[in-house]
N, CA, C and O atoms as a CHARMM CRD file, in Angstrom:
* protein
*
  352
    1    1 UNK  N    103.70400 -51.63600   4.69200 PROA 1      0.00000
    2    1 UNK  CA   105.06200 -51.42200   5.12600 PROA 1      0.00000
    3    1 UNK  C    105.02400 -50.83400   6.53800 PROA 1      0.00000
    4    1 UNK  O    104.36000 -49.81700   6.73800 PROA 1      0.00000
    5    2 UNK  N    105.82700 -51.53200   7.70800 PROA 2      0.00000
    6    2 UNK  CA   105.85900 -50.98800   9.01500 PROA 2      0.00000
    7    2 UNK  C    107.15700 -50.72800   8.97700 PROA 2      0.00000
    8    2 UNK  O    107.81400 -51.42200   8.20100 PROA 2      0.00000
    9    3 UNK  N    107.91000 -49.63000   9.82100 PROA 3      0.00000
   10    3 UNK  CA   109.17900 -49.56900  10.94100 PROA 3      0.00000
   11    3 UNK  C    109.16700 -50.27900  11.77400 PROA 3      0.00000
   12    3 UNK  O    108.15200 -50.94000  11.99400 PROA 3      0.00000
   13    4 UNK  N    110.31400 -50.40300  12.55800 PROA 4      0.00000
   14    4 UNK  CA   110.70200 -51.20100  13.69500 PROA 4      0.00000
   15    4 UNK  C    112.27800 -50.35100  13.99900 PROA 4      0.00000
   16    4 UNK  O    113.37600 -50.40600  13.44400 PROA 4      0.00000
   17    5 UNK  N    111.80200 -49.67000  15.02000 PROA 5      0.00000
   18    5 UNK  CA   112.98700 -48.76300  15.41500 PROA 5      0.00000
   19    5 UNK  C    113.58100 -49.96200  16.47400 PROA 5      0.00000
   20    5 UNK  O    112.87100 -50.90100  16.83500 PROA 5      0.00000
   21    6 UNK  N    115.11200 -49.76700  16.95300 PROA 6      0.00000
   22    6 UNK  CA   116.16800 -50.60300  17.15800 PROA 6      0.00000
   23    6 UNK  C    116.77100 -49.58400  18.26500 PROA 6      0.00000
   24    6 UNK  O    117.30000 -48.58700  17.77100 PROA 6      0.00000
   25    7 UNK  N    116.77800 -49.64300  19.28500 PROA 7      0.00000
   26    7 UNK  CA   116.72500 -48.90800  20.69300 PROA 7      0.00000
   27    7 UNK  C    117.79100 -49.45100  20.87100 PROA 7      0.00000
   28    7 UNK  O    118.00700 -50.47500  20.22200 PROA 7      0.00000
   29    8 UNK  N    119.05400 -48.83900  22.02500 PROA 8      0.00000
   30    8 UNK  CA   119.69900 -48.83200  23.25000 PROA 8      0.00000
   31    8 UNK  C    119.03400 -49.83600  24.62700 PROA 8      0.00000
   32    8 UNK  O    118.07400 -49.41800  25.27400 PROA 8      0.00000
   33    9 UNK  N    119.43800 -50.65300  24.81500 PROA 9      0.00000
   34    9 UNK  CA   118.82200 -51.72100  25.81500 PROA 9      0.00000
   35    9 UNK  C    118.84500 -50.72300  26.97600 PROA 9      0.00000
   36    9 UNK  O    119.49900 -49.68300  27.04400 PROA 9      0.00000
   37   10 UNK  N    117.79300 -51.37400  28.10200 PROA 10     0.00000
   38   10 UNK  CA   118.12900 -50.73200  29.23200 PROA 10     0.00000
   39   10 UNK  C    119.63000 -51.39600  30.26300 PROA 10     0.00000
   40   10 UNK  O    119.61200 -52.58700  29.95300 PROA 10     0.00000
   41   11 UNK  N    120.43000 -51.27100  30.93100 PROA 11     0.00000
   42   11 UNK  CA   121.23600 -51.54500  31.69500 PROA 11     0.00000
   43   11 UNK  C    120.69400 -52.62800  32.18100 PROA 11     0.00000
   44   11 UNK  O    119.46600 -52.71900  32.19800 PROA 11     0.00000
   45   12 UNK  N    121.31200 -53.41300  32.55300 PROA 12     0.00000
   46   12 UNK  CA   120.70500 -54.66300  33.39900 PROA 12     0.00000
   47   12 UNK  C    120.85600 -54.28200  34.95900 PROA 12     0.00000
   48   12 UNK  O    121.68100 -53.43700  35.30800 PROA 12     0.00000
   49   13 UNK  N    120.03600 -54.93300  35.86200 PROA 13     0.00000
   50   13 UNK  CA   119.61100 -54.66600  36.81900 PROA 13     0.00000
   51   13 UNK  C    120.94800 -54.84500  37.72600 PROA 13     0.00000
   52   13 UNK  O    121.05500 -53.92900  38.54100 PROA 13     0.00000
   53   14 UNK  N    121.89000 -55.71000  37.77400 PROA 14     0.00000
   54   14 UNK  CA   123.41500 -56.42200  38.39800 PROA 14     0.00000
   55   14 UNK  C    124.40800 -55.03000  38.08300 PROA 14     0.00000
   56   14 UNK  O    125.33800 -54.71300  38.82500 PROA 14     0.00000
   57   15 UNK  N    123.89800 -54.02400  36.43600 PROA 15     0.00000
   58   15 UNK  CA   124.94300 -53.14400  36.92600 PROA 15     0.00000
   59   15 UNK  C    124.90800 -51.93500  37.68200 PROA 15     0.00000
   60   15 UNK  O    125.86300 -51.16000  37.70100 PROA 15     0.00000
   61   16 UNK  N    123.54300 -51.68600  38.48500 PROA 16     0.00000
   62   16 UNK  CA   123.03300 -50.22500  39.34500 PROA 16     0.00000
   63   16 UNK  C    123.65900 -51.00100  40.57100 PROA 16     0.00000
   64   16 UNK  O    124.21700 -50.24500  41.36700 PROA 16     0.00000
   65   17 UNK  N    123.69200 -52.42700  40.92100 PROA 17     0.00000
   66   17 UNK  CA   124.05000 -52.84500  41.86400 PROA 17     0.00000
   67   17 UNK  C    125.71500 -53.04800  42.56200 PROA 17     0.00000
   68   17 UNK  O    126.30200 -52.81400  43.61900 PROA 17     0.00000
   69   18 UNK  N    126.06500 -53.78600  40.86700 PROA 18     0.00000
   70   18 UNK  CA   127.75300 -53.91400  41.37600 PROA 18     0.00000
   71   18 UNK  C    128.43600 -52.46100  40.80400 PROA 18     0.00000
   72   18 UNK  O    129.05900 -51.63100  41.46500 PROA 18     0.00000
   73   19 UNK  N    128.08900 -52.43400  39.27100 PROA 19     0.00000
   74   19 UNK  CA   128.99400 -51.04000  38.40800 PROA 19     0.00000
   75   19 UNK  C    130.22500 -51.99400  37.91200 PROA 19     0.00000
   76   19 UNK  O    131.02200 -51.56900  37.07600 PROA 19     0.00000
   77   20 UNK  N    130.31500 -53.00300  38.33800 PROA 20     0.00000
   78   20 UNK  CA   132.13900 -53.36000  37.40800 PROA 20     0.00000
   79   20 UNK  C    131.74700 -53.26900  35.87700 PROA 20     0.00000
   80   20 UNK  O    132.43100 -52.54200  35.15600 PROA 20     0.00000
   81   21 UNK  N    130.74900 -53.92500  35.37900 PROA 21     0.00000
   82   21 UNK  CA   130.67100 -54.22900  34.07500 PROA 21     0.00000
   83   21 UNK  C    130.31100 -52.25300  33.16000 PROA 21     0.00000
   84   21 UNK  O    130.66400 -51.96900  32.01600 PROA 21     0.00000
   85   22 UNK  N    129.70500 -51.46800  33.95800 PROA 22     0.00000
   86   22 UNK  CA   129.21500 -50.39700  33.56000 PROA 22     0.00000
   87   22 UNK  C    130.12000 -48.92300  34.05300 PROA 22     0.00000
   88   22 UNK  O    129.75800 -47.75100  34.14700 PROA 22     0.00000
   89   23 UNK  N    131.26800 -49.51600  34.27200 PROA 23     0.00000
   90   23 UNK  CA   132.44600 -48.33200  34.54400 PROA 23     0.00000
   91   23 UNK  C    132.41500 -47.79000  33.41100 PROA 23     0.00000
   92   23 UNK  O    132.85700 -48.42000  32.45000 PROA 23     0.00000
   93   24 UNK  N    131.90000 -46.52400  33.24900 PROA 24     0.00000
   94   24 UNK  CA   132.48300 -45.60400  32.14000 PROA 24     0.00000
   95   24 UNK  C    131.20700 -45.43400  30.81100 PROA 24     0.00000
   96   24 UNK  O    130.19200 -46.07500  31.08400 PROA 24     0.00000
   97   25 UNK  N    131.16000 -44.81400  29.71000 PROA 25     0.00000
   98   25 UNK  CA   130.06800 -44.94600  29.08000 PROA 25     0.00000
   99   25 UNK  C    130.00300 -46.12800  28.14400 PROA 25     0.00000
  100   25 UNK  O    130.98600 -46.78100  27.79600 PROA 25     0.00000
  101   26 UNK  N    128.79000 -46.33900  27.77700 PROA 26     0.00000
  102   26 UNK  CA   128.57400 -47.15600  26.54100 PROA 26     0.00000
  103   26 UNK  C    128.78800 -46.59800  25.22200 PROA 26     0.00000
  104   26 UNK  O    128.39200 -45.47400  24.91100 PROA 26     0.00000
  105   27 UNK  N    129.60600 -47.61900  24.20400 PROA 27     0.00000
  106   27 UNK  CA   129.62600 -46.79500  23.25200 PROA 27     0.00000
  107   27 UNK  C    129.68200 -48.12500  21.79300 PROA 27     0.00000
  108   27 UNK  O    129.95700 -49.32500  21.81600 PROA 27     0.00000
  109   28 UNK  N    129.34500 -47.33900  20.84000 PROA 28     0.00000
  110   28 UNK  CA   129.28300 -48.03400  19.39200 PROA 28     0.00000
  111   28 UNK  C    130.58400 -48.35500  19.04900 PROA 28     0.00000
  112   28 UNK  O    131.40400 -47.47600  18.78700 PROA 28     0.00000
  113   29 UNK  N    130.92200 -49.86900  19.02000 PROA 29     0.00000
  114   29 UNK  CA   132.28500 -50.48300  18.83100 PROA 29     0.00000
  115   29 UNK  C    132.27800 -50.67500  17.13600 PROA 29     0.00000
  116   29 UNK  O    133.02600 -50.14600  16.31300 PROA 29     0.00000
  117   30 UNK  N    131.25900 -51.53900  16.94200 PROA 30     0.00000
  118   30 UNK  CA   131.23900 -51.99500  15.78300 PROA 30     0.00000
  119   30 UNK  C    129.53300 -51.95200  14.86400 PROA 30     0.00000
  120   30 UNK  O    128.63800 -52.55200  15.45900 PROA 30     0.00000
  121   31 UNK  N    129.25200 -51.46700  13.88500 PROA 31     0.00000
  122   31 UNK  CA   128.55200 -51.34100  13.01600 PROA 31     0.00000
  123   31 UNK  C    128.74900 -52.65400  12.09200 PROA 31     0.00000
  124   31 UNK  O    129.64900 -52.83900  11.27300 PROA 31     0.00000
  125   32 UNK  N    127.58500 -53.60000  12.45800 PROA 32     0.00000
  126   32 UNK  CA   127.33200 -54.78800  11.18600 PROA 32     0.00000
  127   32 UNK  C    126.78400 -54.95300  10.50700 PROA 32     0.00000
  128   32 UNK  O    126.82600 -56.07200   9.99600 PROA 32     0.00000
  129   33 UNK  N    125.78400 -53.86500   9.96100 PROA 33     0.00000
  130   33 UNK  CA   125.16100 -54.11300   9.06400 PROA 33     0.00000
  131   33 UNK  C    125.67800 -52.48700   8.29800 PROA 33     0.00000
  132   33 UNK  O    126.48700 -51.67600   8.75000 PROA 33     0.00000
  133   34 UNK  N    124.76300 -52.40800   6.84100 PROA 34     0.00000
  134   34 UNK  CA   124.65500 -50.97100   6.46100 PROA 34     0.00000
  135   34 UNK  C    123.36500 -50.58400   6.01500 PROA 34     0.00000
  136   34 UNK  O    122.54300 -51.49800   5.95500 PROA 34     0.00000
  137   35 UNK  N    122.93900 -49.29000   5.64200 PROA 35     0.00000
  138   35 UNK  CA   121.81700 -48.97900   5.21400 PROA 35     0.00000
  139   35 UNK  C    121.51500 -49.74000   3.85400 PROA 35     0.00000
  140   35 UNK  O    122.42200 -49.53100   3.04800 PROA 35     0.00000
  141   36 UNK  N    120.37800 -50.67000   3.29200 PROA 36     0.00000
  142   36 UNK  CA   120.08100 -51.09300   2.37800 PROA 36     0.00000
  143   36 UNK  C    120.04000 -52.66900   2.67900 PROA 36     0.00000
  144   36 UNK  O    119.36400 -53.27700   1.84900 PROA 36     0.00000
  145   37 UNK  N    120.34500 -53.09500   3.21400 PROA 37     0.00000
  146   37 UNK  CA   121.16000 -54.59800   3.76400 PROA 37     0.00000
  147   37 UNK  C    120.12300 -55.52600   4.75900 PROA 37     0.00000
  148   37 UNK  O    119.73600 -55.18800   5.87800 PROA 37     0.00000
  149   38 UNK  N    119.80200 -56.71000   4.08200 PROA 38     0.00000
  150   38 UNK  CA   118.54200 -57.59000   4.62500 PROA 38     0.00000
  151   38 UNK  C    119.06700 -58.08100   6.10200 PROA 38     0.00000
  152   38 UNK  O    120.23400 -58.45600   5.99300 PROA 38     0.00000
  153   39 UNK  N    118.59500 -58.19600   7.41200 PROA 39     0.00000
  154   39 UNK  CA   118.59100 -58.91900   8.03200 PROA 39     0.00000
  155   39 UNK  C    117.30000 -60.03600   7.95600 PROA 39     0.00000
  156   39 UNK  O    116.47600 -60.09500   7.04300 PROA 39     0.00000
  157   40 UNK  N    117.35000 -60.86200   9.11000 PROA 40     0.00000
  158   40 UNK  CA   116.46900 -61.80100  10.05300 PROA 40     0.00000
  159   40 UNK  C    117.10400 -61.42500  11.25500 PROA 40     0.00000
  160   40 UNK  O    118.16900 -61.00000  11.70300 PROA 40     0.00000
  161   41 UNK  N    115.53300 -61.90700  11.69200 PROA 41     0.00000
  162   41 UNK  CA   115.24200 -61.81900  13.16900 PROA 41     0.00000
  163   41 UNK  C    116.45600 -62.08200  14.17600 PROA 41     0.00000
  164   41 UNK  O    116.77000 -63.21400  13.80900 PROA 41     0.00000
  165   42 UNK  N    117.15400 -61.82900  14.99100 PROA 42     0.00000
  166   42 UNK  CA   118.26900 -62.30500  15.72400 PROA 42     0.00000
  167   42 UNK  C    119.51900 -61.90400  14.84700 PROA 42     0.00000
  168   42 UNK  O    120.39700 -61.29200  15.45400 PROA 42     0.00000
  169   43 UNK  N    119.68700 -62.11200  13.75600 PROA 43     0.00000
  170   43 UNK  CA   120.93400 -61.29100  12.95300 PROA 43     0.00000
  171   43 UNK  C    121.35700 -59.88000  13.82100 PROA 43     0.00000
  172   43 UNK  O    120.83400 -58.76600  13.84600 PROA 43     0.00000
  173   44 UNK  N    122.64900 -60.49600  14.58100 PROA 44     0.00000
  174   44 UNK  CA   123.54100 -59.12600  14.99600 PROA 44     0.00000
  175   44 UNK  C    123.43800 -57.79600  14.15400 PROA 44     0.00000
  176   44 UNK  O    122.91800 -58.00400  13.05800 PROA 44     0.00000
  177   45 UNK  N    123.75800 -56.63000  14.35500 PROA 45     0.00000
  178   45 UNK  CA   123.49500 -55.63600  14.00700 PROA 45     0.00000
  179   45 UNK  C    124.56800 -54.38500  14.20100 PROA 45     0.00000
  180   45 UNK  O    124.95400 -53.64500  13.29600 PROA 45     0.00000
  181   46 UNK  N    124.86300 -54.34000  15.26500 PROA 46     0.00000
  182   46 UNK  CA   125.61200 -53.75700  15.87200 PROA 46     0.00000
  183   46 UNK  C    126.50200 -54.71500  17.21100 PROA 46     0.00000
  184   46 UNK  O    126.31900 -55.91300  17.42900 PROA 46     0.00000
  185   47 UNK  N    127.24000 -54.02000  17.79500 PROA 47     0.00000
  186   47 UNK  CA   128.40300 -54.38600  19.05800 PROA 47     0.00000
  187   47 UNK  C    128.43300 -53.30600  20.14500 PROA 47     0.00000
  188   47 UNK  O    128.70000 -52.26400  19.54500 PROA 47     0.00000
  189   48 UNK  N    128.32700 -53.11300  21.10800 PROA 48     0.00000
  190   48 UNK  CA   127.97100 -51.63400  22.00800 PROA 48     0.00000
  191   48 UNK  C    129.38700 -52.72600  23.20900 PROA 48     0.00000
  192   48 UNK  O    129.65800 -53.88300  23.52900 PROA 48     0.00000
  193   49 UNK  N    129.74800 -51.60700  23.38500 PROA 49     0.00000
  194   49 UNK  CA   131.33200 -51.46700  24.35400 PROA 49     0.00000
  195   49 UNK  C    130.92000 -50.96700  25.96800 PROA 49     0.00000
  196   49 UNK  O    130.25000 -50.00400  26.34100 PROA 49     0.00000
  197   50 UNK  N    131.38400 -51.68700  26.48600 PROA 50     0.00000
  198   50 UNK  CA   131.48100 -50.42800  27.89800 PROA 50     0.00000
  199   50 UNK  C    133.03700 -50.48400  28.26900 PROA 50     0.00000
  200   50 UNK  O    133.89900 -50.48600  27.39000 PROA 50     0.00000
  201   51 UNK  N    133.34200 -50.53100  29.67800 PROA 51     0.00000
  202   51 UNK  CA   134.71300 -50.76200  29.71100 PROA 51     0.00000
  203   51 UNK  C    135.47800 -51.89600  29.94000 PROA 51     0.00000
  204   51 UNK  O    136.68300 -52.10500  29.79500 PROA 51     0.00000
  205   52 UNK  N    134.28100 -52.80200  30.44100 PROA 52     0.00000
  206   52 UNK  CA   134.46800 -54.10400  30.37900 PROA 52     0.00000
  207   52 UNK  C    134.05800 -55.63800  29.92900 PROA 52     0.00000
  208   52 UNK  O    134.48400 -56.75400  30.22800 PROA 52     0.00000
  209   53 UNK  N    132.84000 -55.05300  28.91300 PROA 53     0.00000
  210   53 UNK  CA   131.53500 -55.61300  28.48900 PROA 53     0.00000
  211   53 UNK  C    131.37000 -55.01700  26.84000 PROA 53     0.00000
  212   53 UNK  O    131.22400 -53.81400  26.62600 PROA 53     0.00000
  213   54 UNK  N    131.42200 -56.18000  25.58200 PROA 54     0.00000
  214   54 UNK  CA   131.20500 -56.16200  24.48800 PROA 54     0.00000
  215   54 UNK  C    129.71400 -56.98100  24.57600 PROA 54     0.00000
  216   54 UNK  O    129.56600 -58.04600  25.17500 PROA 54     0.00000
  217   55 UNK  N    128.48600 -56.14300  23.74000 PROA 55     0.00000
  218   55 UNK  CA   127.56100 -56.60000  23.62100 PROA 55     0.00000
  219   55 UNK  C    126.72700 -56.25000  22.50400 PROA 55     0.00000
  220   55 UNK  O    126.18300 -55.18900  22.19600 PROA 55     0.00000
  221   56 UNK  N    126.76000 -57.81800  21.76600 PROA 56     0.00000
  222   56 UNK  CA   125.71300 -58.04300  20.56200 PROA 56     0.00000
  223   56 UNK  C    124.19500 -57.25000  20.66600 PROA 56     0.00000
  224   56 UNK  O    123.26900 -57.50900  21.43500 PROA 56     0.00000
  225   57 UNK  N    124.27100 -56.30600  19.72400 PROA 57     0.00000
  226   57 UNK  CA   122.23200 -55.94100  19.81600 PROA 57     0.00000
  227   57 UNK  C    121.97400 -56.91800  18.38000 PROA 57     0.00000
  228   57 UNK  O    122.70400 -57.08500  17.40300 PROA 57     0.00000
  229   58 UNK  N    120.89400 -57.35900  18.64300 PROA 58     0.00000
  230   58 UNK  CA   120.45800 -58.40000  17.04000 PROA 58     0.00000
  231   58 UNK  C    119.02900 -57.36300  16.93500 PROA 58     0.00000
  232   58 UNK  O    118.54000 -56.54500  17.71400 PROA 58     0.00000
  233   59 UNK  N    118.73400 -57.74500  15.86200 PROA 59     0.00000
  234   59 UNK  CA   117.69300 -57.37700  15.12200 PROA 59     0.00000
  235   59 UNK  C    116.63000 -58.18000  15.16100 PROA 59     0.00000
  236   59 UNK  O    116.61800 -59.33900  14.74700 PROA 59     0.00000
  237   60 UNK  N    115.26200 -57.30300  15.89900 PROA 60     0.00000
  238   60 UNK  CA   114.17900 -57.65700  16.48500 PROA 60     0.00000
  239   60 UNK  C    113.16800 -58.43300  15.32900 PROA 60     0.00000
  240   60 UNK  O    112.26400 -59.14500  15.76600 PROA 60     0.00000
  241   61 UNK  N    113.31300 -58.30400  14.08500 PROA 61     0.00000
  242   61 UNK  CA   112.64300 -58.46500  13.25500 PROA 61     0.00000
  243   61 UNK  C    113.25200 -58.73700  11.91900 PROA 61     0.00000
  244   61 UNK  O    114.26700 -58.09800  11.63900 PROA 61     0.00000
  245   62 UNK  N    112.64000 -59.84400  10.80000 PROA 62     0.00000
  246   62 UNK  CA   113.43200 -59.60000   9.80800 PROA 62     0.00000
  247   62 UNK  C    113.29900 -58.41300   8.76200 PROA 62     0.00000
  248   62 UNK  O    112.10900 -58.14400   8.59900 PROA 62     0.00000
  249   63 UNK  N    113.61500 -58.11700   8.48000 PROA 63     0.00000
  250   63 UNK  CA   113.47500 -56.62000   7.24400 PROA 63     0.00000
  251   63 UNK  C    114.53600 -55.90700   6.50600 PROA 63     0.00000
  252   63 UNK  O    115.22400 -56.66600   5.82300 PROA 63     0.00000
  253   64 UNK  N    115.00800 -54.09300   6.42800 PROA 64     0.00000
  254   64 UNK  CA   115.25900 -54.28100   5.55200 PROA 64     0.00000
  255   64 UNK  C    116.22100 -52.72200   6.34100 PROA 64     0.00000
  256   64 UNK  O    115.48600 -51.79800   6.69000 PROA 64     0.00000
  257   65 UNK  N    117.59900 -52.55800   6.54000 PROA 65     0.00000
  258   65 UNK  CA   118.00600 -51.41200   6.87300 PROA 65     0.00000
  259   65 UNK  C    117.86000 -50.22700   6.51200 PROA 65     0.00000
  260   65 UNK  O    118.57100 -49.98200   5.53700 PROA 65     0.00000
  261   66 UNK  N    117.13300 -49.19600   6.92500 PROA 66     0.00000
  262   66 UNK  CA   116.58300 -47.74200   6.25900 PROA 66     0.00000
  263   66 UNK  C    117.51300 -46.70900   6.99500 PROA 66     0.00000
  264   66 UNK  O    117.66400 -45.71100   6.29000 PROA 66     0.00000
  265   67 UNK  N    117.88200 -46.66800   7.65700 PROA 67     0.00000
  266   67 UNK  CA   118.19100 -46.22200   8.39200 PROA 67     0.00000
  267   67 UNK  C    119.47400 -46.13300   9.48600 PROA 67     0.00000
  268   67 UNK  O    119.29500 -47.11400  10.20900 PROA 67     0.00000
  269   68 UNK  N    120.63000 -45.45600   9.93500 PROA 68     0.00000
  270   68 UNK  CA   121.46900 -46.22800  10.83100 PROA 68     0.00000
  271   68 UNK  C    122.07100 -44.22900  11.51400 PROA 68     0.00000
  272   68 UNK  O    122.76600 -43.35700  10.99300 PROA 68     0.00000
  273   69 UNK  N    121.27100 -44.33000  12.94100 PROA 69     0.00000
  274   69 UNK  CA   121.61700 -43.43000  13.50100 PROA 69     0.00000
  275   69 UNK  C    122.61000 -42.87600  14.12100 PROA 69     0.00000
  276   69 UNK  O    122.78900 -41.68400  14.37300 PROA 69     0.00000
  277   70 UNK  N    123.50500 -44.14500  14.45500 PROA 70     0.00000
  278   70 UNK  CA   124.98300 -43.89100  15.08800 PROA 70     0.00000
  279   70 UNK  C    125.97200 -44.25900  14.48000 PROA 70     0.00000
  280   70 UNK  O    125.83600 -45.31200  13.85700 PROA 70     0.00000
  281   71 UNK  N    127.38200 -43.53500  14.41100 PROA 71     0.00000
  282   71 UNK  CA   128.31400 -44.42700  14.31800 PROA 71     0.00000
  283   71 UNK  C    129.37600 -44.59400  14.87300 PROA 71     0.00000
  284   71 UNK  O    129.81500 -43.72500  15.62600 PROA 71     0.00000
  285   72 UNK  N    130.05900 -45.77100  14.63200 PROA 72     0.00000
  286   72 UNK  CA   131.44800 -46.43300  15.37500 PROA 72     0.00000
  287   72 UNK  C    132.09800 -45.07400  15.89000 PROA 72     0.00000
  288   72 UNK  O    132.53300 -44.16200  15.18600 PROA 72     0.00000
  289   73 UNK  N    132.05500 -45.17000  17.72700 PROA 73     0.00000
  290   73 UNK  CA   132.75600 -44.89600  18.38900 PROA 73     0.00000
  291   73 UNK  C    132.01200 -43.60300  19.10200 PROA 73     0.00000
  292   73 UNK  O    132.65000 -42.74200  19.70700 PROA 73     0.00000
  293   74 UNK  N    130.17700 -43.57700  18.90500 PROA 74     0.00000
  294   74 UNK  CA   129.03200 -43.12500  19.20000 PROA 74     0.00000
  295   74 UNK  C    129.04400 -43.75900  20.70500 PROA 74     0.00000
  296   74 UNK  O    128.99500 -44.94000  21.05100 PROA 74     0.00000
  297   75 UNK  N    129.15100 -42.16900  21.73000 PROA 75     0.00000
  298   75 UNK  CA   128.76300 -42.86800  22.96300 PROA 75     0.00000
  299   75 UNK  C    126.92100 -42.68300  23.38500 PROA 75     0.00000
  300   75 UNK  O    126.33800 -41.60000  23.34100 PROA 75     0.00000
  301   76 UNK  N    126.32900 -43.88700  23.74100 PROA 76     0.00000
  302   76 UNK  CA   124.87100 -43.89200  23.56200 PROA 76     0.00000
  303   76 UNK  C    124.52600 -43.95000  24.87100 PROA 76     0.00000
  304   76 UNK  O    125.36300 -44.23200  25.72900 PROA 76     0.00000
  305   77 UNK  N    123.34000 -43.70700  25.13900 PROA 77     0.00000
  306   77 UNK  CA   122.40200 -43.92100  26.47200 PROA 77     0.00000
  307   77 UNK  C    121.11000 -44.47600  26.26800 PROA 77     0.00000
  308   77 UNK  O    120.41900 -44.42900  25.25100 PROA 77     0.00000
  309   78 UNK  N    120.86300 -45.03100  27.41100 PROA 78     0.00000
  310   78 UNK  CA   119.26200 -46.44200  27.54400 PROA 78     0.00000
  311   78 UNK  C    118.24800 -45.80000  26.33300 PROA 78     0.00000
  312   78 UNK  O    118.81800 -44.75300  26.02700 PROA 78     0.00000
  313   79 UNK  N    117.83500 -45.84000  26.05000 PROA 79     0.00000
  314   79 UNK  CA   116.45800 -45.71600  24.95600 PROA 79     0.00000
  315   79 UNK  C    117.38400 -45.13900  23.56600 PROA 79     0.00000
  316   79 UNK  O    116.66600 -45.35800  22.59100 PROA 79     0.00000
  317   80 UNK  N    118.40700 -44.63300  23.20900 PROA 80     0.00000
  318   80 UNK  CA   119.29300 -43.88000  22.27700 PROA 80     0.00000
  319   80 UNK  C    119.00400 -44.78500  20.82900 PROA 80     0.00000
  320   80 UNK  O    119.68200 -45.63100  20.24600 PROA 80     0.00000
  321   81 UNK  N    117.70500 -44.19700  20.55800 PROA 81     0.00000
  322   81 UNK  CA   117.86600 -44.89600  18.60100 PROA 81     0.00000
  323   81 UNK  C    118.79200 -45.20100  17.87400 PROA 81     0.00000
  324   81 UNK  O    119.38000 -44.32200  17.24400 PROA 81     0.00000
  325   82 UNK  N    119.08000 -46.25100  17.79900 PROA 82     0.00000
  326   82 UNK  CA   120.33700 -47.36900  16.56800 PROA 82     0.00000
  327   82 UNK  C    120.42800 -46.79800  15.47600 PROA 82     0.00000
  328   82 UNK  O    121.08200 -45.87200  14.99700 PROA 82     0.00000
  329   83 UNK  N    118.97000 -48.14200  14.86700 PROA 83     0.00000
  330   83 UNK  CA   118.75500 -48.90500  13.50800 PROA 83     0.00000
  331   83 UNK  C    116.90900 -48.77600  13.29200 PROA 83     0.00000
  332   83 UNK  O    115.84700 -49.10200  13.82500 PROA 83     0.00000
  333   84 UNK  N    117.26600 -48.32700  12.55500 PROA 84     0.00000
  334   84 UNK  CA   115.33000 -48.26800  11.95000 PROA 84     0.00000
  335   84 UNK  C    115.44000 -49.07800  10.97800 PROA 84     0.00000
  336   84 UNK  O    116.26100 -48.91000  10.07700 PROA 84     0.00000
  337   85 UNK  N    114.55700 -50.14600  11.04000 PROA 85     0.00000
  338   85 UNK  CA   114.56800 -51.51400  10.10900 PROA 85     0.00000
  339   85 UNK  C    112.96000 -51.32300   9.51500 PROA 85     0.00000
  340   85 UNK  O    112.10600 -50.77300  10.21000 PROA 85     0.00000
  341   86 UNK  N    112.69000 -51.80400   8.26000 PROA 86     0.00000
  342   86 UNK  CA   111.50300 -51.66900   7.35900 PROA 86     0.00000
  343   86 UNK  C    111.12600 -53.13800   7.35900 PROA 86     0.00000
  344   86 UNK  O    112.11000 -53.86600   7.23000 PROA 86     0.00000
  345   87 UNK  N    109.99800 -53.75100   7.46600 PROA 87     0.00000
  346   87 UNK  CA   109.59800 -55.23500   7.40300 PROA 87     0.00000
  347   87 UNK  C    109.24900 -55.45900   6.71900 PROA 87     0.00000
  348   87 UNK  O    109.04800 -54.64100   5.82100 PROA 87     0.00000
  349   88 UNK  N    108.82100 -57.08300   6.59300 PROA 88     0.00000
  350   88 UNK  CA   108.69100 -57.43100   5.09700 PROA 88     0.00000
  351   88 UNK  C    107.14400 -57.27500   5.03200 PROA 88     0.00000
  352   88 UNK  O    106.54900 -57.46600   3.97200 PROA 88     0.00000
């Protein structure tokens, strides 16, 4: 049995440059999965908000939800632990 912790993306490189898409913080819109609950690989997971930008995190691996560190309406930062997923 391994983990597979489920991270905060880093910012993309276009928003240190322009900022339209990254006005304001990031935050947990929507929670799609729950603790106990099978994904696959690419299966959405969560929804992260900014002020102008809704963005899908999927799930790196298929396995098994243990875990769920934030919730809806959680403002997060770059590396900020999700989802700890258990593999098969």
């Amino acid at each position: 049995m391994s983990f597979s912790f489920v991270r905060m993306p880093m910012y993309p490189e276009c928003w240190s440059s322009c900022g339209s898409c990254a006005s304001g913080d990031v935050f947990i819109l929507e929670l799609l999965v729950a603790v106990g609950d099978r994904v696959e690989r690419d299966d959405n997971i969560l929804t992260l908000e900014t002020g102008k930008v809704a963005l899908d995190i999927p799930s790196p691996q298929a396995g098994r939800v243990v875990k769920i560190h934030v919730i809806e309406g959680d403002t997060v930062a770059e590396g900020a632990l999700l989802v700890t997923l258990e593999s098969d």
